[in-house]
Backbone of each chain as ProteinMPNN parsed JSONL, in Angstrom:
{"seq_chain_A": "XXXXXXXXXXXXXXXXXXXXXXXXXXXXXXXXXXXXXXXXXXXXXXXXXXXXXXXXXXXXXXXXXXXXXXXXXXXXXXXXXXXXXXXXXXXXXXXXXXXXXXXXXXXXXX", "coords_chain_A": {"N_chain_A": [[313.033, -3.123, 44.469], [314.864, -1.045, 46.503], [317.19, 0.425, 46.8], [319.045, 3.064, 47.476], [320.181, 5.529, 45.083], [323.192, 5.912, 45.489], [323.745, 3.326, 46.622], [323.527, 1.923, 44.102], [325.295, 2.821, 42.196], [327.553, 2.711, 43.426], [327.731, -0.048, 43.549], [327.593, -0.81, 40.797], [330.1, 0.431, 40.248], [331.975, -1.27, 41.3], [331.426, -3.819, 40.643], [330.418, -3.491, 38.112], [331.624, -4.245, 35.907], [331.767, -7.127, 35.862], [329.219, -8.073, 34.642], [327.421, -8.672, 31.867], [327.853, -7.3, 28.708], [325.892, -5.69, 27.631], [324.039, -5.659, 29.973], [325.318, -4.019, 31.77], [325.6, -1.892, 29.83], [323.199, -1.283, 29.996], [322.497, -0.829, 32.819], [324.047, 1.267, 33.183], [322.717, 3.776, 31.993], [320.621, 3.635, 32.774], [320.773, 3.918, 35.538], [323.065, 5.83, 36.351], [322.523, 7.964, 34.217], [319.957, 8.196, 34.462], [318.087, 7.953, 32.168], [315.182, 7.328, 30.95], [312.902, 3.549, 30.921], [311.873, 3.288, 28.399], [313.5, 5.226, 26.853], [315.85, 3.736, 26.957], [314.938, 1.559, 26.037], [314.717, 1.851, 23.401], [317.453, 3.028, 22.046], [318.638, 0.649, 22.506], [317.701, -1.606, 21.662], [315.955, -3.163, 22.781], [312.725, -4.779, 24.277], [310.314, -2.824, 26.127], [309.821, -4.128, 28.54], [312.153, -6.326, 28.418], [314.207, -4.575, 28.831], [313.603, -3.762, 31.832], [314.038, -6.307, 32.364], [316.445, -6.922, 32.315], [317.359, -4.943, 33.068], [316.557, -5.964, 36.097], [317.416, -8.288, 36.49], [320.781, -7.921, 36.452], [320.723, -5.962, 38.332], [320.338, -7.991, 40.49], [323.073, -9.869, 39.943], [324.651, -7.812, 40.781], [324.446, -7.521, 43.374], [324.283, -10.097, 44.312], [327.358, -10.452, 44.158], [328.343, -8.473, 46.001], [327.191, -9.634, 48.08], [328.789, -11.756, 48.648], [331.314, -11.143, 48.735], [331.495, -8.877, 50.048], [333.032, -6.705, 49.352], [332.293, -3.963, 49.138], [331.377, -3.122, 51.479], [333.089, -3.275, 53.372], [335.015, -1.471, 52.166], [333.532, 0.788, 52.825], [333.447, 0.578, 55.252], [336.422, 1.475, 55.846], [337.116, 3.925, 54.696], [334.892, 5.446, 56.566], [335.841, 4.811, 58.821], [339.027, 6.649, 57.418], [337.581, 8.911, 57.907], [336.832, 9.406, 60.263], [339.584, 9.333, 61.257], [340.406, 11.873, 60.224], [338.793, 14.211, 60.668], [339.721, 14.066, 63.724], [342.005, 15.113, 63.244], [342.069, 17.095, 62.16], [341.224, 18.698, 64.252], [343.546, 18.602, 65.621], [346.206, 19.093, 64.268], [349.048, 21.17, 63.655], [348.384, 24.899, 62.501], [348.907, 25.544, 58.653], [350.813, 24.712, 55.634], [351.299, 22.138, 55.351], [349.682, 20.836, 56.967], [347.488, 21.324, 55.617], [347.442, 20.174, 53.246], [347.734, 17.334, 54.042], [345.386, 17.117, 55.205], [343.708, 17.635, 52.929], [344.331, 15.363, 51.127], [343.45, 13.348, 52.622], [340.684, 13.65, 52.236], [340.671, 13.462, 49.973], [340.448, 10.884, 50.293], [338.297, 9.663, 50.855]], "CA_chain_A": [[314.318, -2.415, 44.343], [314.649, 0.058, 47.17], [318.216, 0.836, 46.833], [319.684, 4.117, 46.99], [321.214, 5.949, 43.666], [324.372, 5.678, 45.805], [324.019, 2.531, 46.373], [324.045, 1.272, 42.952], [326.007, 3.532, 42.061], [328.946, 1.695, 44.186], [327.534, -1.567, 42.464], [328.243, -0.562, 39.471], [331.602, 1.224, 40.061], [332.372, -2.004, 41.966], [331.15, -5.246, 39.739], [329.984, -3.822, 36.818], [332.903, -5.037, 35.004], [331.562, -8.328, 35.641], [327.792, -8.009, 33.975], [327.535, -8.291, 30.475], [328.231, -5.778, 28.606], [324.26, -5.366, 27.335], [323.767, -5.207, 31.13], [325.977, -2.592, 32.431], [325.206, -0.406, 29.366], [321.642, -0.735, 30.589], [322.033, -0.735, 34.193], [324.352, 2.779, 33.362], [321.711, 3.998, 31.193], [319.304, 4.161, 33.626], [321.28, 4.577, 37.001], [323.716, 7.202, 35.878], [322.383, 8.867, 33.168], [318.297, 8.705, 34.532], [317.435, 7.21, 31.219], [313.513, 6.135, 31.362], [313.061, 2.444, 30.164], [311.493, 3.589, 27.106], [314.369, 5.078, 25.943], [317.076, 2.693, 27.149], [314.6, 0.138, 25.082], [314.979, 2.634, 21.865], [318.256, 2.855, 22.458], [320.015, -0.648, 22.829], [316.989, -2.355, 20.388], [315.428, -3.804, 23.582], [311.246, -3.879, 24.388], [310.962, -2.294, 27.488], [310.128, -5.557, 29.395], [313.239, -6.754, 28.291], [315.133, -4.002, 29.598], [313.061, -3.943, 33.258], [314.167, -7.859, 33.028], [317.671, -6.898, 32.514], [317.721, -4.218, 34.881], [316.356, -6.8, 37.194], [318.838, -9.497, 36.434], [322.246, -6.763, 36.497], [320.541, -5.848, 39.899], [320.245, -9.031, 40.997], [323.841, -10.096, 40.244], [325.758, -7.03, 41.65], [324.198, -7.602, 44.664], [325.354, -11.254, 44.693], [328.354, -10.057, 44.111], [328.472, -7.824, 47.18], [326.537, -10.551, 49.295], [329.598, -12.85, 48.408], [332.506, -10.816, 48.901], [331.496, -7.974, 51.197], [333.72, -5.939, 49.304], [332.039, -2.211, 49.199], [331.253, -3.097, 52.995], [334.46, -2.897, 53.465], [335.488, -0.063, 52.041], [332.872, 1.763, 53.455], [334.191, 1.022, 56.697], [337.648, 2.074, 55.961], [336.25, 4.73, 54.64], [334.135, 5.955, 57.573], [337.241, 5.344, 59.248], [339.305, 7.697, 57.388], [336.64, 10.11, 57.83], [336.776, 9.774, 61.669], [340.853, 10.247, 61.663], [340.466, 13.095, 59.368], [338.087, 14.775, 62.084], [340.392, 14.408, 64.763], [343.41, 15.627, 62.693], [341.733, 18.96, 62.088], [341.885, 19.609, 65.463], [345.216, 18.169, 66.137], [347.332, 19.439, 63.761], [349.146, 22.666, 63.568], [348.537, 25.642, 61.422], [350.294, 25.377, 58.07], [350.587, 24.11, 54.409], [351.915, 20.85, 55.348], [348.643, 20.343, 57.812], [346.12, 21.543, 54.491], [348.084, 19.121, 52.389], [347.649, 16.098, 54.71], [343.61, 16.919, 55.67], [343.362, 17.493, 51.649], [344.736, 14.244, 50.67], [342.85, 12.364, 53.619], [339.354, 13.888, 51.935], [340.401, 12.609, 48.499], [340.487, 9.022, 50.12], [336.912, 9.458, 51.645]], "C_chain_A": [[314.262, -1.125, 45.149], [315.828, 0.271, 47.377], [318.264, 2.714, 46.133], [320.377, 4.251, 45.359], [322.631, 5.745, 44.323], [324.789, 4.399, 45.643], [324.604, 1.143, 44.849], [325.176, 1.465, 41.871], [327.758, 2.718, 42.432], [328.924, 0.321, 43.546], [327.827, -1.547, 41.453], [329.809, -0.521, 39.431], [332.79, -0.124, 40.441], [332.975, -3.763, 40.957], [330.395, -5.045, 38.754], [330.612, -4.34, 35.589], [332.362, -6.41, 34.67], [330.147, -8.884, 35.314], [328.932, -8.075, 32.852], [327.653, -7.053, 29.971], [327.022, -5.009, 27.953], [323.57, -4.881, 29.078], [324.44, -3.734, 31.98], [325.616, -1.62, 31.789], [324.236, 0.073, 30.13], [321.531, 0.082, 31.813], [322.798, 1.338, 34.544], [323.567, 3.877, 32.633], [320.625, 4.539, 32.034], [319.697, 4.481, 35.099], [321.881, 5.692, 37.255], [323.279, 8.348, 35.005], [320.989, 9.334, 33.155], [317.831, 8.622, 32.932], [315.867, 6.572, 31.64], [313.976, 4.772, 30.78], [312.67, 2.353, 28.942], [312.789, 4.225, 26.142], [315.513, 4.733, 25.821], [316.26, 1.971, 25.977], [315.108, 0.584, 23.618], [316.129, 2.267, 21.58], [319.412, 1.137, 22.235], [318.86, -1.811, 22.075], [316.517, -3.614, 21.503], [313.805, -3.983, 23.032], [311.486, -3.221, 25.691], [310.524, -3.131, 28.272], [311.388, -6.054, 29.491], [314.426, -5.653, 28.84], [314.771, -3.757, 31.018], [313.853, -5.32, 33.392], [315.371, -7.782, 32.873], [318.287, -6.08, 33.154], [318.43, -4.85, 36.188], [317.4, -7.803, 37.556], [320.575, -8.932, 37.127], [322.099, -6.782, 38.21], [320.914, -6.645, 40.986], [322.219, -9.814, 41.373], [324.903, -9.674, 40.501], [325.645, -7.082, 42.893], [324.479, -9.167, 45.316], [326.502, -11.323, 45.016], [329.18, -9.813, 45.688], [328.053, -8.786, 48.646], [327.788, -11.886, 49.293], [330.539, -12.834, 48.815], [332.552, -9.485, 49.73], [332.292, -6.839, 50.996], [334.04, -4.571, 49.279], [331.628, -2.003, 50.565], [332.132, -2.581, 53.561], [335.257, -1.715, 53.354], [335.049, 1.022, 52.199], [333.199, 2.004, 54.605], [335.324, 1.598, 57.074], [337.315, 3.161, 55.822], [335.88, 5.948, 55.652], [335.719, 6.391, 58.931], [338.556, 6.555, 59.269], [339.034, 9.534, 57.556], [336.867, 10.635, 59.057], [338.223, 10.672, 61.799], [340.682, 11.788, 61.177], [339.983, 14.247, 60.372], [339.145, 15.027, 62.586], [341.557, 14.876, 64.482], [343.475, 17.304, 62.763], [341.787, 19.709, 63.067], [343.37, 19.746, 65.991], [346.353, 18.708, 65.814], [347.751, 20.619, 63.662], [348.896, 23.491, 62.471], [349.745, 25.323, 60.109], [350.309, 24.493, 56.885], [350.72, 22.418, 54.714], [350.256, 20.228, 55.797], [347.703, 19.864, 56.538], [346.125, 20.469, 53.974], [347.509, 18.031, 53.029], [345.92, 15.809, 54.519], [342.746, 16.751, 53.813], [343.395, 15.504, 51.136], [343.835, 13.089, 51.569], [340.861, 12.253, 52.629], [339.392, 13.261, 50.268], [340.226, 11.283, 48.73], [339.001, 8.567, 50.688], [335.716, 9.364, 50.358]], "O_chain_A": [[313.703, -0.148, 44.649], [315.894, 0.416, 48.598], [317.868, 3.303, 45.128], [320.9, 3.367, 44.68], [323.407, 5.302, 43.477], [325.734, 4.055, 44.932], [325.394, 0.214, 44.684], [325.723, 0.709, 41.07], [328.705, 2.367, 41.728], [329.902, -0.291, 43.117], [328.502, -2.499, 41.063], [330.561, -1.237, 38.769], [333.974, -0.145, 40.105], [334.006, -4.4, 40.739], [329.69, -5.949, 38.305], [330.109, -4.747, 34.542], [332.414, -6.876, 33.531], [329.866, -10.034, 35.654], [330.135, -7.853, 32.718], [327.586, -5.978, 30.567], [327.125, -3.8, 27.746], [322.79, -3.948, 29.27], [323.94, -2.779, 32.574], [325.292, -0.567, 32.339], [324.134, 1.144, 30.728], [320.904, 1.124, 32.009], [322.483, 2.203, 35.361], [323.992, 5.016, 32.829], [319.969, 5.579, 31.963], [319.004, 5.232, 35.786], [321.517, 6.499, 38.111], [323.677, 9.506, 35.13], [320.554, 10.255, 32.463], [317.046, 9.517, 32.62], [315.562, 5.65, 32.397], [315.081, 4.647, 30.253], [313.046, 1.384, 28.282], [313.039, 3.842, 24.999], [316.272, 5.121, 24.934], [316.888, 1.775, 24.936], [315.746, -0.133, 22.847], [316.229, 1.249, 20.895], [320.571, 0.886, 21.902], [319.3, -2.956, 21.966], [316.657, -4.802, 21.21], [313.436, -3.609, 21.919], [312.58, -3.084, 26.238], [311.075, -2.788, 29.319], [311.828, -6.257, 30.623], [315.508, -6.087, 29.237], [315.789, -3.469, 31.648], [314.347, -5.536, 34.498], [315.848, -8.804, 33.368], [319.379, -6.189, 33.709], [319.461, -4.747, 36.852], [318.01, -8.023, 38.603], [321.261, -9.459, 38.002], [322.835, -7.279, 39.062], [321.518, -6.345, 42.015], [322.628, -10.159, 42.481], [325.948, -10.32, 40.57], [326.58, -6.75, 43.622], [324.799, -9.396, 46.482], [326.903, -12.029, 45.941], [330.053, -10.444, 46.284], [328.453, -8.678, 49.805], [327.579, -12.9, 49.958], [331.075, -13.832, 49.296], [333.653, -9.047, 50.064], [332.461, -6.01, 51.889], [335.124, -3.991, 49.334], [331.492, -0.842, 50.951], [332.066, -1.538, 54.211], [335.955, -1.141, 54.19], [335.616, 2.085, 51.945], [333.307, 3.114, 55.125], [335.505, 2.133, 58.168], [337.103, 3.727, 56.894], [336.369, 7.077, 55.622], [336.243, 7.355, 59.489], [339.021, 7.158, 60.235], [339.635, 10.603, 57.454], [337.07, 11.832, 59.258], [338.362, 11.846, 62.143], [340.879, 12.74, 61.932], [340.768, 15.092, 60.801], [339.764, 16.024, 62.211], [342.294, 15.115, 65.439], [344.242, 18.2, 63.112], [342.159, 20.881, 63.124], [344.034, 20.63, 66.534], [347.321, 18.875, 66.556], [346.831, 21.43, 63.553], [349.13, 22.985, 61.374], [350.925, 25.011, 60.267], [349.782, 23.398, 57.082], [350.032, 21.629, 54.067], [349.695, 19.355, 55.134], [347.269, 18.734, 56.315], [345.166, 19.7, 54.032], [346.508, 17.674, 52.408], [345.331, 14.861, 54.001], [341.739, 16.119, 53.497], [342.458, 14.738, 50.911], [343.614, 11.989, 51.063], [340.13, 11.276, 52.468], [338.478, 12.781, 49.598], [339.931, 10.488, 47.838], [338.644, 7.41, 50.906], [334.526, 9.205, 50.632]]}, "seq_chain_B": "XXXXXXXXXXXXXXXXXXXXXXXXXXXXXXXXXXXXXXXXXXXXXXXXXXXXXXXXXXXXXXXXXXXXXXXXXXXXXXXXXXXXXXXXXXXXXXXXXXXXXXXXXXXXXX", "coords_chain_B": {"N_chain_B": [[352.534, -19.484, 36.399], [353.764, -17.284, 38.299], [353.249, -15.597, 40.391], [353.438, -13.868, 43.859], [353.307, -15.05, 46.907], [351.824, -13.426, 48.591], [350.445, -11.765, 46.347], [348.3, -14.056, 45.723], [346.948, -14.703, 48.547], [346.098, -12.489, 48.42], [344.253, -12.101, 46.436], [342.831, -14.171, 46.967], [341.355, -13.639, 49.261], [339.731, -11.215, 48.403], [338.269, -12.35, 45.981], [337.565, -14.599, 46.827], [335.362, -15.996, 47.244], [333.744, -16.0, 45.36], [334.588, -18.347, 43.697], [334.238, -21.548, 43.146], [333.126, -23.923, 45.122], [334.589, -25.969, 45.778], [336.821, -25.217, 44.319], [337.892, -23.41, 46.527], [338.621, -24.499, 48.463], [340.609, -25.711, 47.577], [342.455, -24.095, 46.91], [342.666, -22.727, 49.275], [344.309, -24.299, 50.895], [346.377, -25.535, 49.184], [347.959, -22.515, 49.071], [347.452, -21.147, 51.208], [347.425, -23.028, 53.315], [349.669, -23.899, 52.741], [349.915, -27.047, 52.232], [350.66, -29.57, 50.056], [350.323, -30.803, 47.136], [349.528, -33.574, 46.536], [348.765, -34.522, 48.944], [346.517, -32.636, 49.222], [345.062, -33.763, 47.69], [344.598, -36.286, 48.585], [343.267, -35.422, 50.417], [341.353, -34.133, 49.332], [339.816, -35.471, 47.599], [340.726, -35.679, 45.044], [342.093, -36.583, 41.568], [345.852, -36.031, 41.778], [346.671, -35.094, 39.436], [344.121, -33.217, 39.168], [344.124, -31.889, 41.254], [345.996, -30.519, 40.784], [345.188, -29.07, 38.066], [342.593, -27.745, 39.34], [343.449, -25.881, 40.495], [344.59, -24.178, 38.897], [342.991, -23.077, 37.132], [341.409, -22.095, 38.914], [342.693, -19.752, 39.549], [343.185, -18.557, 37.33], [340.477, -17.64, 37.013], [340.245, -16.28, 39.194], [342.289, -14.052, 38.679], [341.109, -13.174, 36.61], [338.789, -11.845, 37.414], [340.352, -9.525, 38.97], [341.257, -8.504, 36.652], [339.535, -7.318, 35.48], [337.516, -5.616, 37.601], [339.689, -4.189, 38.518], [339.704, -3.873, 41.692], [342.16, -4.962, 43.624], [344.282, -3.496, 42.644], [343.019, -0.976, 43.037], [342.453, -0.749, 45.845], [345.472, -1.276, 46.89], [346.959, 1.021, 45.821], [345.058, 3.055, 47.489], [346.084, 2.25, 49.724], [349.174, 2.43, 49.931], [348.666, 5.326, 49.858], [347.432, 6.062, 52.493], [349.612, 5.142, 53.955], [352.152, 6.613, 52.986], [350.774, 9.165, 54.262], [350.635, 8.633, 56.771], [353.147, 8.091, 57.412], [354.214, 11.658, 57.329], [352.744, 11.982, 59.063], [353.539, 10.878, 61.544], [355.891, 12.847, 61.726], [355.091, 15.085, 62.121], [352.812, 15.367, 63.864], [352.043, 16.704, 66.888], [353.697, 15.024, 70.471], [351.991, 12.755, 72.581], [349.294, 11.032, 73.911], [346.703, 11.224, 71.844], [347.862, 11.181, 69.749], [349.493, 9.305, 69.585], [347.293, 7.174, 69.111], [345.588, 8.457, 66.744], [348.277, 7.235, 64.7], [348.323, 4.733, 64.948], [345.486, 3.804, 64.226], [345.874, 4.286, 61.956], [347.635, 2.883, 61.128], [346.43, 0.201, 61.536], [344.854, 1.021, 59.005], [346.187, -0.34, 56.825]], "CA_chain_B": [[352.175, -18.777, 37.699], [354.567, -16.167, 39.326], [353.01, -14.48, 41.417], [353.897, -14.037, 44.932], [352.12, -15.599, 48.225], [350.94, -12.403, 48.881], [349.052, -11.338, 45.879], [347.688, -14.797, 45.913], [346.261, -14.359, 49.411], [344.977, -11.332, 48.171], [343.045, -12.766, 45.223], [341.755, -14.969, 47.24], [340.655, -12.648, 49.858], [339.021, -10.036, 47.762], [337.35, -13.105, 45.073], [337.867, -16.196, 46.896], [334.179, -16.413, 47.392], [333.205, -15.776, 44.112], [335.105, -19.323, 43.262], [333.34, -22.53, 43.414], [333.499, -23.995, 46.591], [335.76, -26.815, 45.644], [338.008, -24.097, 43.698], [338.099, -22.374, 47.02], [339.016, -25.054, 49.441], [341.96, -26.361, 47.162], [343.052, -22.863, 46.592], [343.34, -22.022, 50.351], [345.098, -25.305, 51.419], [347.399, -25.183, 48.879], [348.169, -20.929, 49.09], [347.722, -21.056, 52.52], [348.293, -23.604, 54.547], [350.961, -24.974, 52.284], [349.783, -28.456, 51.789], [351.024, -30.297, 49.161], [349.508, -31.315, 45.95], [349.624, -35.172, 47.21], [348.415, -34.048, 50.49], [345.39, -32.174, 49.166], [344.447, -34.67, 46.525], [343.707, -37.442, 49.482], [341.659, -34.516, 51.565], [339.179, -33.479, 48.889], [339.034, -36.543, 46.867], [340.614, -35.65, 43.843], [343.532, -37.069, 41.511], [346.992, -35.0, 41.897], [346.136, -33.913, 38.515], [342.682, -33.138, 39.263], [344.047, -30.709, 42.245], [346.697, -28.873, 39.565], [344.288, -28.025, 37.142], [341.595, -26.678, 39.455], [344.631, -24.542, 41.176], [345.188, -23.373, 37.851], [341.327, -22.827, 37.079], [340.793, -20.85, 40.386], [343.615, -18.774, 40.043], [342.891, -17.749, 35.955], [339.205, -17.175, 37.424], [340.804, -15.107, 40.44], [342.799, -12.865, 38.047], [340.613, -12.217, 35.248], [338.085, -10.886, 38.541], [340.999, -8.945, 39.664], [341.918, -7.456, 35.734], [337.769, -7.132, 34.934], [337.566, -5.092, 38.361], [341.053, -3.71, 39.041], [339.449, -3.51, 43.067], [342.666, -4.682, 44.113], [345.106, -2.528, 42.367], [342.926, 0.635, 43.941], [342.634, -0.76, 47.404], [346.632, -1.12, 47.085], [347.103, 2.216, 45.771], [344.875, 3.786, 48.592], [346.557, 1.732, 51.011], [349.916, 3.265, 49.741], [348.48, 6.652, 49.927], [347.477, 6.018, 53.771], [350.884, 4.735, 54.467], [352.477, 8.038, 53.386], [350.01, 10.131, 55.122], [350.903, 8.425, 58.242], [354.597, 8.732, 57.569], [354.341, 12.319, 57.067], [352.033, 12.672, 60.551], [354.311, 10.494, 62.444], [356.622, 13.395, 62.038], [354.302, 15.665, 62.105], [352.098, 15.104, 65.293], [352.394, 17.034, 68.793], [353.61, 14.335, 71.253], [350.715, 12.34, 72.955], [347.731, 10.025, 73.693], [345.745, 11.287, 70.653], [348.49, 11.117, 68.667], [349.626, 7.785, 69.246], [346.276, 6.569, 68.85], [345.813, 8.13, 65.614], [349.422, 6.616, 64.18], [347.959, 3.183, 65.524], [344.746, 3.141, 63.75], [346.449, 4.631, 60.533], [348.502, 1.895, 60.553], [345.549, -0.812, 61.077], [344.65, 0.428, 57.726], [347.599, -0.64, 56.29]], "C_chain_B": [[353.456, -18.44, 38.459], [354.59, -15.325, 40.121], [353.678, -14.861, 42.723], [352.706, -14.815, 45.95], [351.398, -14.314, 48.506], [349.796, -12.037, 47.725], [348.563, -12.706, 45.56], [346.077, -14.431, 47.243], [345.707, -13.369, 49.098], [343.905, -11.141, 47.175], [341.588, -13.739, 45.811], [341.119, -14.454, 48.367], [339.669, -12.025, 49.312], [337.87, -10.955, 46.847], [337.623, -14.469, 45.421], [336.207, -16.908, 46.338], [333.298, -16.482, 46.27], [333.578, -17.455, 43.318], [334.421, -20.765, 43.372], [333.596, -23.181, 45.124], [334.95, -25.152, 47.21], [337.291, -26.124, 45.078], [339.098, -23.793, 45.304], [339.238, -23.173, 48.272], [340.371, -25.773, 48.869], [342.597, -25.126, 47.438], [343.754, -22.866, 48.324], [343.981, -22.944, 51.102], [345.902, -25.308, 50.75], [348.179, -23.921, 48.954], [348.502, -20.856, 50.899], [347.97, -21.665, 53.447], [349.121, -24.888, 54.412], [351.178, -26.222, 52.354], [350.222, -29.047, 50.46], [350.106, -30.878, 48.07], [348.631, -32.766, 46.249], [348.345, -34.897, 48.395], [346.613, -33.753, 50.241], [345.099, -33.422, 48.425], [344.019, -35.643, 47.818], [343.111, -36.405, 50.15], [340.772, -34.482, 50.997], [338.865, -34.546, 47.874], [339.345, -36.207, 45.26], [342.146, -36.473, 43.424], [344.336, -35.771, 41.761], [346.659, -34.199, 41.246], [344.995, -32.783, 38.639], [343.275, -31.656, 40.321], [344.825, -29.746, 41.386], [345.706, -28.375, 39.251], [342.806, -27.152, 37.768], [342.398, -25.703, 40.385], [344.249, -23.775, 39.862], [343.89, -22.484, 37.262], [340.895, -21.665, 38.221], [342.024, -20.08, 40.153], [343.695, -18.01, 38.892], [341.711, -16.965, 36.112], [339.406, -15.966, 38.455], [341.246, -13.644, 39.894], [342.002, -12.377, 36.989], [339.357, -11.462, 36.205], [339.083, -9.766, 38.29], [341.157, -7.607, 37.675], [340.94, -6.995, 35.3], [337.846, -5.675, 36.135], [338.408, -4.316, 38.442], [340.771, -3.622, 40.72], [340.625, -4.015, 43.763], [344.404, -3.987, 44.482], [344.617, -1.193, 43.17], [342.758, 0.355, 45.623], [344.459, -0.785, 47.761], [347.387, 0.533, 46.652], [346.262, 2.968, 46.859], [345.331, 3.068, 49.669], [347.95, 2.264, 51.161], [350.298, 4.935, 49.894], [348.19, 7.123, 51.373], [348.995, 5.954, 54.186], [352.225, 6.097, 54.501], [352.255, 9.202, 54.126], [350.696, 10.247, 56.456], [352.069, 8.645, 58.068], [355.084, 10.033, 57.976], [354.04, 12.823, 58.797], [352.658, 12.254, 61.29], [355.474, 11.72, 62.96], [356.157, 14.773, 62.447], [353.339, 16.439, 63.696], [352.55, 15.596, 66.434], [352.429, 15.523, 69.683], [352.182, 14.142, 71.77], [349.979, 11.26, 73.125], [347.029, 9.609, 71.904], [346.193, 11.357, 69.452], [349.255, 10.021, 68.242], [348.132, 7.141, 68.849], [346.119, 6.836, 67.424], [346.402, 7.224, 64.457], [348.669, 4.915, 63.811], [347.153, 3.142, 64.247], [344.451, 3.43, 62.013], [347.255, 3.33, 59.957], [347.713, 0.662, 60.638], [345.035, -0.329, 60.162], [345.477, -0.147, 56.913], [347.68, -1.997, 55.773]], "O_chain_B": [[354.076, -19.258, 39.138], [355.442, -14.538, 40.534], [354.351, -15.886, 42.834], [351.525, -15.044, 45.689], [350.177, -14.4, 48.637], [348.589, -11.995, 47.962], [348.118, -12.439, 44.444], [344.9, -14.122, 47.053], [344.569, -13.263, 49.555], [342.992, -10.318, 47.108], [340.408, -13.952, 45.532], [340.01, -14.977, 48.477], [338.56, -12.293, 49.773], [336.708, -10.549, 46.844], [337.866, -15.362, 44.61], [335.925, -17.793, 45.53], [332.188, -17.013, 46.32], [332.846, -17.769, 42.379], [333.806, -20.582, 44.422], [334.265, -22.68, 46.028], [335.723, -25.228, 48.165], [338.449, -26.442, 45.35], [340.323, -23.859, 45.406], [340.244, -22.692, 48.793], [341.131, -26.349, 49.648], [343.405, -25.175, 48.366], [344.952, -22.97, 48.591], [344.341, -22.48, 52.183], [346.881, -25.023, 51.438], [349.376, -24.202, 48.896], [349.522, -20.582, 51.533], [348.604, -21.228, 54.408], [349.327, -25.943, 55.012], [352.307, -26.688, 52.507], [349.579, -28.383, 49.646], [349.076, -31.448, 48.429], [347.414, -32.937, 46.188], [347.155, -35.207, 48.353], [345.695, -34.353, 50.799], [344.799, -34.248, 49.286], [342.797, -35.66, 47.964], [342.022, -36.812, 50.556], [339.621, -34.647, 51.4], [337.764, -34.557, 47.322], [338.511, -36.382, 44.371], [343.018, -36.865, 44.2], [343.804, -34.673, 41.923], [346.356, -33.047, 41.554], [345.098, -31.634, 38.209], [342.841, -30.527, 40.093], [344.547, -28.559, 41.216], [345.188, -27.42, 39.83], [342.13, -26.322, 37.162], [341.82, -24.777, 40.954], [343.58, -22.745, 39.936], [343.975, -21.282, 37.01], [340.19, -20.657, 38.168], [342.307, -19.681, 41.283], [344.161, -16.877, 39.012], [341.63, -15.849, 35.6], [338.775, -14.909, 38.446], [340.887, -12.537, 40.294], [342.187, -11.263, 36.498], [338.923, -10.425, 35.703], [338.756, -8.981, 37.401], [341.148, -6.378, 37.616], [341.171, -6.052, 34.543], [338.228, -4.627, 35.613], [337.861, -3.214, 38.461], [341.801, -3.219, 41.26], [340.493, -3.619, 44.921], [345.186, -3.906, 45.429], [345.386, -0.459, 43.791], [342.941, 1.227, 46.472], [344.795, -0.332, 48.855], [348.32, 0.999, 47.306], [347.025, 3.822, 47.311], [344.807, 3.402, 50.732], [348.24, 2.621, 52.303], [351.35, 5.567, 49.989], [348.512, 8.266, 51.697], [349.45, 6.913, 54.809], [352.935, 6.46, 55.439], [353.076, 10.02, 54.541], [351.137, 11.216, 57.074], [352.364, 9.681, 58.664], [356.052, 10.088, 58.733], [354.677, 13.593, 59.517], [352.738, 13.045, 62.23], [355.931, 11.745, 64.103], [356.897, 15.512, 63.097], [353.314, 17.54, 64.246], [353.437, 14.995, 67.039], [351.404, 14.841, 69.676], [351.291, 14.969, 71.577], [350.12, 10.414, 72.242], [346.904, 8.614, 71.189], [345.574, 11.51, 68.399], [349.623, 9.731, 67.103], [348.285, 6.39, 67.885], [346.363, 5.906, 66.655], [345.752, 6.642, 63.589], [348.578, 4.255, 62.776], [347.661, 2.651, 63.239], [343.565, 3.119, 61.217], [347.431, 2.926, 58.807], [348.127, -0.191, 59.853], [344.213, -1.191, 59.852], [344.813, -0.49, 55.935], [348.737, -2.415, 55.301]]}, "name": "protein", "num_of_chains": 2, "seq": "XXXXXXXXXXXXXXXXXXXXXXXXXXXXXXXXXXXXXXXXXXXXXXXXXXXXXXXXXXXXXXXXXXXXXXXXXXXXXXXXXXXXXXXXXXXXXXXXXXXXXXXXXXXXXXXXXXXXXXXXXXXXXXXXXXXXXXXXXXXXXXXXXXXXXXXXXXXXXXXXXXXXXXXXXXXXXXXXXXXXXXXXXXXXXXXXXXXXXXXXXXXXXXXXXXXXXXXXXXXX"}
């Protein structure tokens, strides 16, 4: 498991809906919240094998997920995209609330 | 089933792949390239019936993705929120190159 905290992070935010719901606690337990596995196991009345193996599993099928439907690919590229216009706006546009407004609203979609 | 052709195509865009493979290939011959019940049933080898009910199967499976997720209620709400942007810059924008180009690739997010 050599994924970024971002990355799973997006896995989660993405297809954790579609884990169990013993899995997502877990997988937010310990991705979000930096929970050890000792006391996720306390916690949700695991051992802590059993929560490494449901880690592993969660892991396993958000990243199916993503390998299926390409769908945080995606919106990374739009994304990156809006990032670029946004750039070239800042130079472009004139002084002026209207401008702030626009470059604001562009950075909430990034 | 009332939906439109569009958020069809867009179900099956975003979670086609998630669908079995037989789901997927009825789904997008009937949705998309408007074949006929009849029609499909002699392509993939099933009865008439047989092609309803896995329409109906892939398309309960499609939406309970879509209401588990919501991913493509917020890609339609930030696609809405682009679409104003650009409205706003269309009027916005110093004549130009770099300002048609922008417009353009504001509106391939769209």
């Amino acid at each position: 498991m050599d994924a970024t905290p971002l990355d799973r992070s997006l896995l989660l935010d993405f297809y954790g809906e579609l884990l169990t719901e013993k899995q997502r606690e877990v997988c937010e337990l310990h991705w979000n919240e930096d929970l050890s596995l000792a006391e996720i196991a306390e916690q949700v009345g695991l051992s802590r094998q059993g929560v490494w193996d449901c880690l592993r599993r969660a892991e396993a099928a958000l990243r199916g997920f993503e390998a299926k439907t390409g769908l945080i690919r995606r919106f990374l590229e739009r994304r990156a995209e809006i990032a670029a216009i946004r750039g070239e706006l800042a130079e472009l546009l004139p002084e002026g609330t209207q401008s702030r407004d626009i470059l604001a609203r562009l950075e909430g979609l990034m």
